[in-house]
N, CA, C and O atoms as a DFTB+ gen file, in Angstrom:
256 C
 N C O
     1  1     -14.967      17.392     -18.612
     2  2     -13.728      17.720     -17.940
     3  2     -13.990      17.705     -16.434
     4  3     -14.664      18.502     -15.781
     5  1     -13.329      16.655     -16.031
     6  2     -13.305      16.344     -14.412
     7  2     -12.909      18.061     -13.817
     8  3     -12.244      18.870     -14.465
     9  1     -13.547      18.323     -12.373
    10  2     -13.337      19.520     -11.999
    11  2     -11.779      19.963     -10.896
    12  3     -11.304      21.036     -10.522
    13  1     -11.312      18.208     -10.643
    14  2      -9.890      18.208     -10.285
    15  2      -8.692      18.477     -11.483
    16  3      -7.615      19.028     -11.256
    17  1      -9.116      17.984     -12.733
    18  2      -8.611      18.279     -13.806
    19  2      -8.253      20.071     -13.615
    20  3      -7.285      20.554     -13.027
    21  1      -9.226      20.708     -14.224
    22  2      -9.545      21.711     -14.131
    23  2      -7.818      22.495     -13.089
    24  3      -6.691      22.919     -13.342
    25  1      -8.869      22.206     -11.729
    26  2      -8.021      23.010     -10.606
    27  2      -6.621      22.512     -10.706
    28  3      -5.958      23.446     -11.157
    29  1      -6.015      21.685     -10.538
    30  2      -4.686      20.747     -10.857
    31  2      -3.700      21.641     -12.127
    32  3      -2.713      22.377     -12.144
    33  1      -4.750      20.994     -13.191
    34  2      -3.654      21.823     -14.163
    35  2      -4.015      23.746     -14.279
    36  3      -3.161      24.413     -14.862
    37  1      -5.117      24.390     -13.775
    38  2      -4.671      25.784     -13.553
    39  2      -3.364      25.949     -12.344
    40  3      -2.733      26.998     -12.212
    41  1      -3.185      25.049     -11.748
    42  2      -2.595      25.712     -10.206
    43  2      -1.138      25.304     -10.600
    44  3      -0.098      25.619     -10.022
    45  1      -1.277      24.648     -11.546
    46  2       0.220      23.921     -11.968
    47  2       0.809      25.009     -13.179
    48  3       1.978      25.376     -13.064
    49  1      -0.051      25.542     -14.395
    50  2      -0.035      26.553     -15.450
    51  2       0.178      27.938     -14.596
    52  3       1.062      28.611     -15.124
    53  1      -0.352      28.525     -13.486
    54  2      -0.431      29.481     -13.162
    55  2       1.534      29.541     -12.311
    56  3       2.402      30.412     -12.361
    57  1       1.496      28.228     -11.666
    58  2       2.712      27.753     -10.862
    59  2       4.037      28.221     -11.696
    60  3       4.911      29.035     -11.398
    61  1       3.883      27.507     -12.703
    62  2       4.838      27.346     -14.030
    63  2       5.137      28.790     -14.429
    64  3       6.274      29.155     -14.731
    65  1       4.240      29.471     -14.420
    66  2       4.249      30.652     -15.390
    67  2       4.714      31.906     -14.568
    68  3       5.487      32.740     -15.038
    69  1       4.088      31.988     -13.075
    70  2       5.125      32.550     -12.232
    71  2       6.407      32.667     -11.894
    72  3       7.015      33.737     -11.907
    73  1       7.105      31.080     -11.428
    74  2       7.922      30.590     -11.816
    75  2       8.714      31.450     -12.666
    76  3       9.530      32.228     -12.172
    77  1       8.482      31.340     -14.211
    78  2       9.165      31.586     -15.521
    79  2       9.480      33.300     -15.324
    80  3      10.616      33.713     -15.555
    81  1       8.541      34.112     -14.944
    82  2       8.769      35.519     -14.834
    83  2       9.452      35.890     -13.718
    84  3      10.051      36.965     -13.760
    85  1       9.516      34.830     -12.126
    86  2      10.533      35.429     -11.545
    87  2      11.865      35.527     -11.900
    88  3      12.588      36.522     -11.846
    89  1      12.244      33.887     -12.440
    90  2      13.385      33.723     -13.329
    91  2      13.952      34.827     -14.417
    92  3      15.164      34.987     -14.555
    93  1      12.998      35.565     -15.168
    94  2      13.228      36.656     -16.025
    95  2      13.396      38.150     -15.325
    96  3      14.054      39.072     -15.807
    97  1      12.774      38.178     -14.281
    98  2      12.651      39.322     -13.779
    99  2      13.939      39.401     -13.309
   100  3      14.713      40.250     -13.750
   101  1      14.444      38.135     -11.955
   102  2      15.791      38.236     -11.597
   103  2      16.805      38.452     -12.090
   104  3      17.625      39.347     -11.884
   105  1      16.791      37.510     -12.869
   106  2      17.795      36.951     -13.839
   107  2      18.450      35.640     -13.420
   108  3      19.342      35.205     -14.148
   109  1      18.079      34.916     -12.247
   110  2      18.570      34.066     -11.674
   111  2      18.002      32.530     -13.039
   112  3      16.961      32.595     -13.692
   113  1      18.605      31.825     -13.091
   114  2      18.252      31.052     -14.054
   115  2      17.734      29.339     -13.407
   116  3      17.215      28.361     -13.945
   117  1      18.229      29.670     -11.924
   118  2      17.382      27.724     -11.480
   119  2      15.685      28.179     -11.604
   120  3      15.256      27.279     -12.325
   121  1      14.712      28.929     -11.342
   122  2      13.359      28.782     -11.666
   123  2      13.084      28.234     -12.643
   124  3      12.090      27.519     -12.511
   125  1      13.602      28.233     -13.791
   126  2      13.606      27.908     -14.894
   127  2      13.261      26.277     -15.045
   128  3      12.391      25.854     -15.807
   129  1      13.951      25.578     -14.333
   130  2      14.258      24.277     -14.226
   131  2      12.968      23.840     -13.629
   132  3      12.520      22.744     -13.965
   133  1      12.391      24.507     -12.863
   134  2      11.026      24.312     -12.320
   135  2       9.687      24.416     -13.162
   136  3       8.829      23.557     -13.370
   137  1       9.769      25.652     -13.557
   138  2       9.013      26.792     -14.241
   139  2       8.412      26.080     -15.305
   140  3       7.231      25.757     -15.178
   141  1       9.241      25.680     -16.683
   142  2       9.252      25.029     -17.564
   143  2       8.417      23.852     -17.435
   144  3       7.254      23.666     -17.792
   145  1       9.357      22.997     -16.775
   146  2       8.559      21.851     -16.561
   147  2       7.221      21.447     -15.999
   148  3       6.712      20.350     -16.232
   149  1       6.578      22.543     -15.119
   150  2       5.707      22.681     -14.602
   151  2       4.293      23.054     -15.083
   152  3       3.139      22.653     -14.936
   153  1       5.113      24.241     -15.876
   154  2       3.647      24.895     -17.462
   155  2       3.417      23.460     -18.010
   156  3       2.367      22.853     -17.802
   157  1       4.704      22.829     -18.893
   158  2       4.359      21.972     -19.822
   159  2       3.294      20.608     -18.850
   160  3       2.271      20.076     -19.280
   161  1       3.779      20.421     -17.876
   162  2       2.725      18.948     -17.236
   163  2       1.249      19.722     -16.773
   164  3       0.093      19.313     -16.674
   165  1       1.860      20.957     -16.562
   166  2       0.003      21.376     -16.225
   167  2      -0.546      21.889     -17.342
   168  3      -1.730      22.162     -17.147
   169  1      -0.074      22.199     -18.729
   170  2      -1.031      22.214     -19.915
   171  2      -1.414      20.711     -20.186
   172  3      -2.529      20.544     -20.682
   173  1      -0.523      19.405     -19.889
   174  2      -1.270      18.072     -20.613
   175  2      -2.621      18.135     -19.734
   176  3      -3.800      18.174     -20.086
   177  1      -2.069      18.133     -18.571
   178  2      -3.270      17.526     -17.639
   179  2      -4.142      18.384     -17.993
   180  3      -5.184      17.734     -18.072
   181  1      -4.464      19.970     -18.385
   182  2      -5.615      20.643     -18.702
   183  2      -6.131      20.295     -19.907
   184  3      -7.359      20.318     -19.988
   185  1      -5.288      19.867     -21.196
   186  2      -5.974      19.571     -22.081
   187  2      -6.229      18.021     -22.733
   188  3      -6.439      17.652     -23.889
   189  1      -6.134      17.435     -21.705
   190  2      -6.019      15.248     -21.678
   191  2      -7.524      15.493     -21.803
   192  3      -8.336      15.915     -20.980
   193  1      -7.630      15.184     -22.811
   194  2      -9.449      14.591     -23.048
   195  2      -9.416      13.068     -23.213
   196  3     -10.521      12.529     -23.282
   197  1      -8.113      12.125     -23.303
   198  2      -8.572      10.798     -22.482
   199  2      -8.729      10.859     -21.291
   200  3      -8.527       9.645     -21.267
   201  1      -8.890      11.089     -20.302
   202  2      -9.134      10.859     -19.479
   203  2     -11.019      11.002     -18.873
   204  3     -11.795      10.401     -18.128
   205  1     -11.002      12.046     -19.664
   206  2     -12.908      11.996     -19.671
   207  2     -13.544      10.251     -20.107
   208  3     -14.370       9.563     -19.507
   209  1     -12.840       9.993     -21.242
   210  2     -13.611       8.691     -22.055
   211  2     -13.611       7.573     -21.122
   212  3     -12.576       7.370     -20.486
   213  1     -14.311       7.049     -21.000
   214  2     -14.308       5.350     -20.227
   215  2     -14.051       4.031     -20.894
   216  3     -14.977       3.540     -21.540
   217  1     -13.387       3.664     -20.848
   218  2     -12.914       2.456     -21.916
   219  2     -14.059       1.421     -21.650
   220  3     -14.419       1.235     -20.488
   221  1     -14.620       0.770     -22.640
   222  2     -15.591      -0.422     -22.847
   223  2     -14.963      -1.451     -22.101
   224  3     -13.738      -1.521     -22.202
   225  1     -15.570      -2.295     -21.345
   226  2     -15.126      -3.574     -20.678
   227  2     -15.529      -4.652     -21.764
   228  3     -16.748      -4.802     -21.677
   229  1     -14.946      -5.547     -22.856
   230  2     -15.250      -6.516     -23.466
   231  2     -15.327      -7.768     -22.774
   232  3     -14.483      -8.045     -21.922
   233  1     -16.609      -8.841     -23.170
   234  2     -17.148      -9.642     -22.321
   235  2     -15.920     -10.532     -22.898
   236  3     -15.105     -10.197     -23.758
   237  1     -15.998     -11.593     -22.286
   238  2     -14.291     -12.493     -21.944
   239  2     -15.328     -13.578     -22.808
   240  3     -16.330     -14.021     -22.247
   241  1     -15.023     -13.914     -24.064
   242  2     -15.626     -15.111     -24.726
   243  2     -15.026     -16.556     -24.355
   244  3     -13.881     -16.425     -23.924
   245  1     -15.394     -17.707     -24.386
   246  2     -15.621     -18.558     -24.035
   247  2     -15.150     -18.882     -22.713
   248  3     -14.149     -19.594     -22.627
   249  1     -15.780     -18.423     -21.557
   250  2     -15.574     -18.288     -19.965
   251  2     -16.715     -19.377     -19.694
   252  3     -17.734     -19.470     -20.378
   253  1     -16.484     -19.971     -18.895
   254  2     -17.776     -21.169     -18.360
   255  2     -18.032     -20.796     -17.433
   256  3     -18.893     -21.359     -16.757
């Protein structure tokens, strides 16, 4: 796990999740619109384990 990975999707999960409790606390409901969307893209990016793998380069057959 890349260590931008890492920082990216905590700062985005932590973002999101703040977000979501000011929205609850207020009661104001636009955080929400933020909030939401923000947890959900910073949990992929924390838990994308393609992105660790390196894809094989296959040699290009009959190249002269």
């Amino acid at each position: 796990m890349n260590i931008s990975q890492i920082i990216v999707g905590t700062l985005m999960v932590l973002g999101g999740f703040a977000l979501v409790i000011v929205s609850i606390v207020s009661g104001i409901i636009a955080p929400l619109f933020w909030g939401i969307p923000l947890l959900i893209i910073g949990l992929i990016i924390f838990f994308n384990k393609k992105e660790d793998s390196i894809e094989q380069i296959k040699k290009l057959q009959g190249r002269k």
